[in-house]
BALOGU-207635 format. One line per field, with one value per residue: x, y, z of N, C-alpha, C, O in turn; residue number from 0; residue in three letters. Coordinates in Angstrom, 3 decimals, decimal comma. Example, Ala and Ser with C-alpha at 12.3 -4.5 7.8 and 13.67 -1.06 7.14 Angstrom:
# residues 2
nx [13,190 12,850] .
ny [-5,690 -2,250] .
nz [7,800 7,080] .
cax [12,300 13,670] .
cay [-4,500 -1,060] .
caz [7,800 7,140] .
cx [13,200 12,900] .
cy [-3,300 0,030] .
cz [7,800 7,870] .
ox [14,236 13,409] .
oy [-3,319 1,138] .
oz [8,465 8,039] .
drenba [0 1] .
badren [ALA SER] .
This chain:
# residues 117
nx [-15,184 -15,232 -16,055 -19,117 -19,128 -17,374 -19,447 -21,914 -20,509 -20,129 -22,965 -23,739 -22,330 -23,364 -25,927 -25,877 -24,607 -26,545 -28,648 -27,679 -28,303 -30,270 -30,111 -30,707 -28,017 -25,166 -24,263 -21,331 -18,822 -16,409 -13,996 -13,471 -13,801 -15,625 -15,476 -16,425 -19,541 -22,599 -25,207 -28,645 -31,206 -34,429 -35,273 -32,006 -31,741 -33,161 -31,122 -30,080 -27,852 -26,974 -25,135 -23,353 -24,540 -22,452 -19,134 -15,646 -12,027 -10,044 -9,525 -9,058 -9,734 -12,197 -15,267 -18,458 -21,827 -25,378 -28,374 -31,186 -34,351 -36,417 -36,370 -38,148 -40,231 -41,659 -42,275 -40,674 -38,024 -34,916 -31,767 -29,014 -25,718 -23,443 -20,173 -17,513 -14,487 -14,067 -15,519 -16,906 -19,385 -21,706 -22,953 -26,830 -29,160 -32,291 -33,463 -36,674 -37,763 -38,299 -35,702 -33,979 -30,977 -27,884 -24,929 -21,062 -18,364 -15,362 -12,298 -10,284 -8,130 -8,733 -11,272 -15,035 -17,786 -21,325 -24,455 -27,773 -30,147] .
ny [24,280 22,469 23,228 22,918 20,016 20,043 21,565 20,250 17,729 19,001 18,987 16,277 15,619 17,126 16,585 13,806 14,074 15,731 12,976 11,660 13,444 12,990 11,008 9,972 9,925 10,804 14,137 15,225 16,927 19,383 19,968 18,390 15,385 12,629 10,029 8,160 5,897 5,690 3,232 3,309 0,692 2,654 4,953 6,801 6,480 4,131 3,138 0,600 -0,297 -1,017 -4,047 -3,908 -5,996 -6,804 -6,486 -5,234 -5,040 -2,889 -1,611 0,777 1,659 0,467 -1,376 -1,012 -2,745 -2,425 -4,225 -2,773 -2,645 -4,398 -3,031 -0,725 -2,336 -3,327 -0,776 1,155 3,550 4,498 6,196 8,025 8,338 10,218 11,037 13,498 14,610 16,975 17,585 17,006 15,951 13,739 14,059 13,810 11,531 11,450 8,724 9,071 8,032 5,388 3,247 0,526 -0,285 0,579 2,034 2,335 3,523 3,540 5,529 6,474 8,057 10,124 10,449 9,298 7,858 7,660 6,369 6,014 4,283] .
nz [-29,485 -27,480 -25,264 -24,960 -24,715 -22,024 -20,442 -20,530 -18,871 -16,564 -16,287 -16,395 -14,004 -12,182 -11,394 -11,218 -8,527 -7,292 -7,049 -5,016 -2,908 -1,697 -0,273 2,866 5,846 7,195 6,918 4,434 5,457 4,356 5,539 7,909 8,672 8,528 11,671 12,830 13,322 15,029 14,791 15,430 16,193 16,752 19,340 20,460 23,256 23,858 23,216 21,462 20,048 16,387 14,606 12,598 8,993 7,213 6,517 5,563 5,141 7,189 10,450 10,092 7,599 5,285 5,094 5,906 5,921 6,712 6,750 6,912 6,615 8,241 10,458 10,061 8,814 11,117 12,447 13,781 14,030 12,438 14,029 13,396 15,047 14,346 13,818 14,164 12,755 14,538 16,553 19,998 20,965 18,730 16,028 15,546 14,121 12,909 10,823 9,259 6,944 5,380 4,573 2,823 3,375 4,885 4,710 5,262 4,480 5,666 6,218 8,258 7,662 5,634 6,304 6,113 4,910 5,093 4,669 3,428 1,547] .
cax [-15,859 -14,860 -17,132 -20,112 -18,537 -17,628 -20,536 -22,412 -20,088 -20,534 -24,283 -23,872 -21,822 -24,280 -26,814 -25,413 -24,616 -28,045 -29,529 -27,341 -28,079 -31,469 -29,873 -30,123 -26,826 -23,992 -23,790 -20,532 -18,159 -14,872 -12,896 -14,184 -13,946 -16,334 -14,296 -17,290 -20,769 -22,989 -26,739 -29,600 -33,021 -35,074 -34,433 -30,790 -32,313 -33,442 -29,711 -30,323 -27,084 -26,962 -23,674 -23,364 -24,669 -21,660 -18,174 -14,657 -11,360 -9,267 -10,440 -8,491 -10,358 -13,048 -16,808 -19,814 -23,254 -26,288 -29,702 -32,561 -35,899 -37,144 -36,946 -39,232 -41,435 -42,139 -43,212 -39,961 -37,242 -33,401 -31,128 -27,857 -25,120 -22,834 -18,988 -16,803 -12,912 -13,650 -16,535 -16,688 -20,627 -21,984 -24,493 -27,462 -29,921 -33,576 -33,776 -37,936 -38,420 -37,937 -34,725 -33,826 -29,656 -27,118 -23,613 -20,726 -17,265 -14,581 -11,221 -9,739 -7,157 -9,363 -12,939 -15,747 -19,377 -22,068 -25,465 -28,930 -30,938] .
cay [23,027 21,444 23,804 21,997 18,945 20,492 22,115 18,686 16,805 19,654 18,856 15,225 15,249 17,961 15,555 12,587 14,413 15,595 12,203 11,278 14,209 13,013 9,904 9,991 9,252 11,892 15,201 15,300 18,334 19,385 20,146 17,841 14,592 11,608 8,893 6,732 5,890 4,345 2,708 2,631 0,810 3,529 6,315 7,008 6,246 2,881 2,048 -0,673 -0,412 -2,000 -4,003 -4,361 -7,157 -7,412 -5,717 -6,338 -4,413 -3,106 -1,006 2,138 1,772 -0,571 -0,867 -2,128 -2,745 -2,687 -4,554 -2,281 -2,609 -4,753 -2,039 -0,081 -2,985 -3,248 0,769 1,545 3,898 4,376 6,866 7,698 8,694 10,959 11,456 14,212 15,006 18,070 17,734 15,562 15,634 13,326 15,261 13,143 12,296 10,161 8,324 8,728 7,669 3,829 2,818 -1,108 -0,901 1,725 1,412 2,949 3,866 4,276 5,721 7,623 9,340 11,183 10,659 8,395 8,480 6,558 6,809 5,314 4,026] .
caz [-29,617 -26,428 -24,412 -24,641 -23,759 -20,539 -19,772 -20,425 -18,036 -15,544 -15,817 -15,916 -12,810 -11,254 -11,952 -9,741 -6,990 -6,838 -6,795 -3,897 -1,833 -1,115 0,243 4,390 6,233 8,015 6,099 4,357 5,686 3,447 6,637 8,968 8,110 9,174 11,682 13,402 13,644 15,467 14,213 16,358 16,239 17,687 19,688 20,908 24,951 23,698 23,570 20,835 18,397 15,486 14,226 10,460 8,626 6,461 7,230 5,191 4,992 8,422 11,717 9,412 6,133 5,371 4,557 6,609 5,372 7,389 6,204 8,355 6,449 9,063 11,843 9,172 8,826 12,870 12,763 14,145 13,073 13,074 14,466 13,521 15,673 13,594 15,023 13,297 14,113 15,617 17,755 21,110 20,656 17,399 15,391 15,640 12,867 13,006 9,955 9,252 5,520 4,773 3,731 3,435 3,289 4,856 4,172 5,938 4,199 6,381 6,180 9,558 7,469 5,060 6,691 5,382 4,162 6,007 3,526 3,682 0,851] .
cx [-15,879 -15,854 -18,072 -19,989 -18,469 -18,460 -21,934 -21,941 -20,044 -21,787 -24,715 -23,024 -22,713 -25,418 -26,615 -25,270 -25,673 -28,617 -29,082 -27,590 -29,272 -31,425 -29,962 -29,020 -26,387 -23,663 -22,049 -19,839 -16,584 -14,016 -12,592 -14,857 -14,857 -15,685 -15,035 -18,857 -21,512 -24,708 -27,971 -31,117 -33,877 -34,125 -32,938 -31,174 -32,813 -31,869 -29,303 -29,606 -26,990 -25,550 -24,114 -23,353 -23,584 -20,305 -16,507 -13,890 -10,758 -10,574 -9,977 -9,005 -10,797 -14,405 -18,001 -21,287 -24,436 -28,007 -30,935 -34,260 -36,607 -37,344 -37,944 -40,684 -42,492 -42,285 -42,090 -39,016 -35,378 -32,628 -29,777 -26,844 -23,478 -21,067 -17,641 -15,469 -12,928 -14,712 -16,193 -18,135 -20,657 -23,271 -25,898 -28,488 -31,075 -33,850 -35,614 -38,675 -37,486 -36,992 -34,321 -31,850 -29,157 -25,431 -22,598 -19,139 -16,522 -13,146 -10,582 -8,716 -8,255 -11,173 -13,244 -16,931 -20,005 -24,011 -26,730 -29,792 -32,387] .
cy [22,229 22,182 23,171 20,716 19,179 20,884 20,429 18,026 17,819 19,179 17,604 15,246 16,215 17,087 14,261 12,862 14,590 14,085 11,652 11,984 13,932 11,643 10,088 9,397 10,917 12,640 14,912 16,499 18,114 18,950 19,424 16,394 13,445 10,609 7,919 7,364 5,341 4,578 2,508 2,221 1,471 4,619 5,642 6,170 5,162 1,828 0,500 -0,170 -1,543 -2,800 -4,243 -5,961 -7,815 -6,590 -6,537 -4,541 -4,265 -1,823 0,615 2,167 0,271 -0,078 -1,485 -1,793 -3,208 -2,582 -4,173 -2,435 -3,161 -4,156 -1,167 -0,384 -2,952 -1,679 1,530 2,764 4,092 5,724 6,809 8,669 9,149 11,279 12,233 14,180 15,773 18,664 16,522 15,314 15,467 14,096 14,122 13,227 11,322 10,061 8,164 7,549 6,194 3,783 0,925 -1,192 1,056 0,836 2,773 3,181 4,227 4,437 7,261 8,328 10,663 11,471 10,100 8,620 7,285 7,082 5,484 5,006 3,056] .
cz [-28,316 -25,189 -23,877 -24,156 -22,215 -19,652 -19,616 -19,333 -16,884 -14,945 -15,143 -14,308 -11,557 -10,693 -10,934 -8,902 -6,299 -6,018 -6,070 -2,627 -0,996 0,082 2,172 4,668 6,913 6,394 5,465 4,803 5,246 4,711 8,054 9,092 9,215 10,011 12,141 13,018 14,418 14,597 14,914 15,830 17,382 18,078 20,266 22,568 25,197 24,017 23,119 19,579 17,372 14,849 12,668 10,195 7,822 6,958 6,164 5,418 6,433 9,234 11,034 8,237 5,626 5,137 5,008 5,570 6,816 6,828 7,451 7,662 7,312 10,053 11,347 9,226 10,340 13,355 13,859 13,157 13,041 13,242 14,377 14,061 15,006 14,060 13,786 14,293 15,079 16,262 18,647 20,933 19,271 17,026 15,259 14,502 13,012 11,347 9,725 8,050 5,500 4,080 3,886 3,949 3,753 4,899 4,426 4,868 4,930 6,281 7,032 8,748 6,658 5,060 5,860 5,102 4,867 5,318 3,562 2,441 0,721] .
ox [-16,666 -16,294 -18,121 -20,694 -19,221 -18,408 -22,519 -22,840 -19,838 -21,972 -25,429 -23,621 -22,682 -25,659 -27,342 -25,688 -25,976 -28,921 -29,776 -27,297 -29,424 -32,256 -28,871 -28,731 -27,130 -23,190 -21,435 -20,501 -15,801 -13,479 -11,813 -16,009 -14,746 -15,035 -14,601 -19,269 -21,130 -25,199 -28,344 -31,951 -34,028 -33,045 -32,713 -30,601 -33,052 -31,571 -28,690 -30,112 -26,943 -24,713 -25,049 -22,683 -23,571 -20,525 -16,254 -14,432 -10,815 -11,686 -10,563 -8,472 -10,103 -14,760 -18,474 -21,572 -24,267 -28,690 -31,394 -35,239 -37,686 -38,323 -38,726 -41,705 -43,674 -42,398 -42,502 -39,173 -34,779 -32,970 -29,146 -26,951 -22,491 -21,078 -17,062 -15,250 -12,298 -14,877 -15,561 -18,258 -20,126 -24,235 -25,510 -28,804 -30,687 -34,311 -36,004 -39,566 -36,264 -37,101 -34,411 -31,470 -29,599 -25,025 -22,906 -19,269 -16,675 -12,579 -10,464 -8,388 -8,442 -11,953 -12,550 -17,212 -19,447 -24,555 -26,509 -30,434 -33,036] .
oy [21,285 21,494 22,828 20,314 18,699 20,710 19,922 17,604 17,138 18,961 17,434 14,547 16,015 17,027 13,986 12,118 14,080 14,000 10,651 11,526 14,411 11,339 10,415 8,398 11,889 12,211 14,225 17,445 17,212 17,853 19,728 16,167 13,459 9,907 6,774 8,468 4,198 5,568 1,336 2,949 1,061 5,056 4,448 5,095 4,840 0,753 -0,389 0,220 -2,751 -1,951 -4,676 -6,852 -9,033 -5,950 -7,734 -3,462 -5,297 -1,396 1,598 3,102 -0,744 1,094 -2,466 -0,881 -4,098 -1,587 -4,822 -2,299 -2,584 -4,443 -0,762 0,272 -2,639 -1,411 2,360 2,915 3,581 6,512 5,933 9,828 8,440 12,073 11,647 13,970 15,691 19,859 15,500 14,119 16,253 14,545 13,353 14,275 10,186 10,986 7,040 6,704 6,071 4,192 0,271 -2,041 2,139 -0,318 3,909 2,087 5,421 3,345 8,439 9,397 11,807 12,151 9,972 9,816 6,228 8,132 4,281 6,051 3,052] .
oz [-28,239 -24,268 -22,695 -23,231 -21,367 -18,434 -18,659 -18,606 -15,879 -13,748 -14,155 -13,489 -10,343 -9,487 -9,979 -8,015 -5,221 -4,829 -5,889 -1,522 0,127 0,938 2,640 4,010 7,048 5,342 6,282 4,379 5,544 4,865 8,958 9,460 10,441 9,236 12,015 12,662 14,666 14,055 14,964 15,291 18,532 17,680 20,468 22,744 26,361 24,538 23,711 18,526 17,604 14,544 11,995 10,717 7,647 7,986 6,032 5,659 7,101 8,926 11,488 7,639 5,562 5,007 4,434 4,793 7,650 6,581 8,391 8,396 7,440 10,741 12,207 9,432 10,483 14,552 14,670 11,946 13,986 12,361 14,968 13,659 15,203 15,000 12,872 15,486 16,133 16,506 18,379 20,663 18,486 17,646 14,379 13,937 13,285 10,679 10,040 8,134 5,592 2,924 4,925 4,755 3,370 5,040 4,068 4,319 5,191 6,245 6,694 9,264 7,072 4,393 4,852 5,021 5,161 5,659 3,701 2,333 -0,325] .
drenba [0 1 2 3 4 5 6 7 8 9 10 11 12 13 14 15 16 17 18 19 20 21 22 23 24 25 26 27 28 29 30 31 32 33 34 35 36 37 38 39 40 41 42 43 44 45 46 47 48 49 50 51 52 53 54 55 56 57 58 59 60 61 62 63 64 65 66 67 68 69 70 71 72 73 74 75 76 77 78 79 80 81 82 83 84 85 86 87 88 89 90 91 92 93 94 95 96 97 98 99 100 101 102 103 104 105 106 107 108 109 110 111 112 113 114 115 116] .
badren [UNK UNK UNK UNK UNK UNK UNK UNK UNK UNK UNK UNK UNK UNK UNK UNK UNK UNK UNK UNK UNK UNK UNK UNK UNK UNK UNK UNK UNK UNK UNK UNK UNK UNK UNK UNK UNK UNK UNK UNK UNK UNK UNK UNK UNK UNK UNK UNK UNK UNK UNK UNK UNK UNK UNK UNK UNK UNK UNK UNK UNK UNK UNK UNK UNK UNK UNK UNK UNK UNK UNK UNK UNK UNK UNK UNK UNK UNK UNK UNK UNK UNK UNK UNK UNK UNK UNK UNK UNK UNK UNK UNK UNK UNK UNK UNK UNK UNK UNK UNK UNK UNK UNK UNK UNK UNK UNK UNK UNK UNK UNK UNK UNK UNK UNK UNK UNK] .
């Protein structure tokens, strides 16, 4: 009897992950945890970071928010600057598709999530 239950909450939880994966932001990696970012309007060579519009918690675990639809609106786009433990180069990513809010999770012990909607 309890089967279907499980297999249900398999699906439901299959199911959410999905509809986050479509989200832009820094890939997640098991082994290889997330420790910075940076935000740019435009390209990387523009050299126009962004700081977060909102920001609480410490410099070791904490949570920024950054309100970008308006670099969208002005036919611009954003770029984000990806930084894993165990690379010295950040994996780089051009945000194309309109998002208004990204939002950063951070925690240097067990890596963080940095996600675009």
């Amino acid at each position: 009897m309890n089967k279907p239950a499980i297999v249900l909450g398999f699906v439901s939880l299959f199911a959410a992950s999905t509809a986050h994966a479509s989200d832009p932001g820094c890939p997640g990696r098991a082994s290889d945890p997330l420790l910075s970012i940076e935000l740019f309007d435009g390209l990387v060579a523009d050299n126009v970071v962004l700081a977060p519009d909102q920001s609480s918690g410490s410099a070791t675990r904490g949570k920024a928010v950054w309100q970008v639809s308006s670099v969208y609106k002005e036919g611009r786009t954003l770029t984000i600057a990806c930084r894993y433990r165990s690379s010295e180069k950040p994996l780089m990513i051009e945000i194309k598709q309109k998002v208004s809010t990204c939002t950063q999770q951070l925690d240097m012990k067990t890596g963080g999530t940095f996600t675009c909607k």
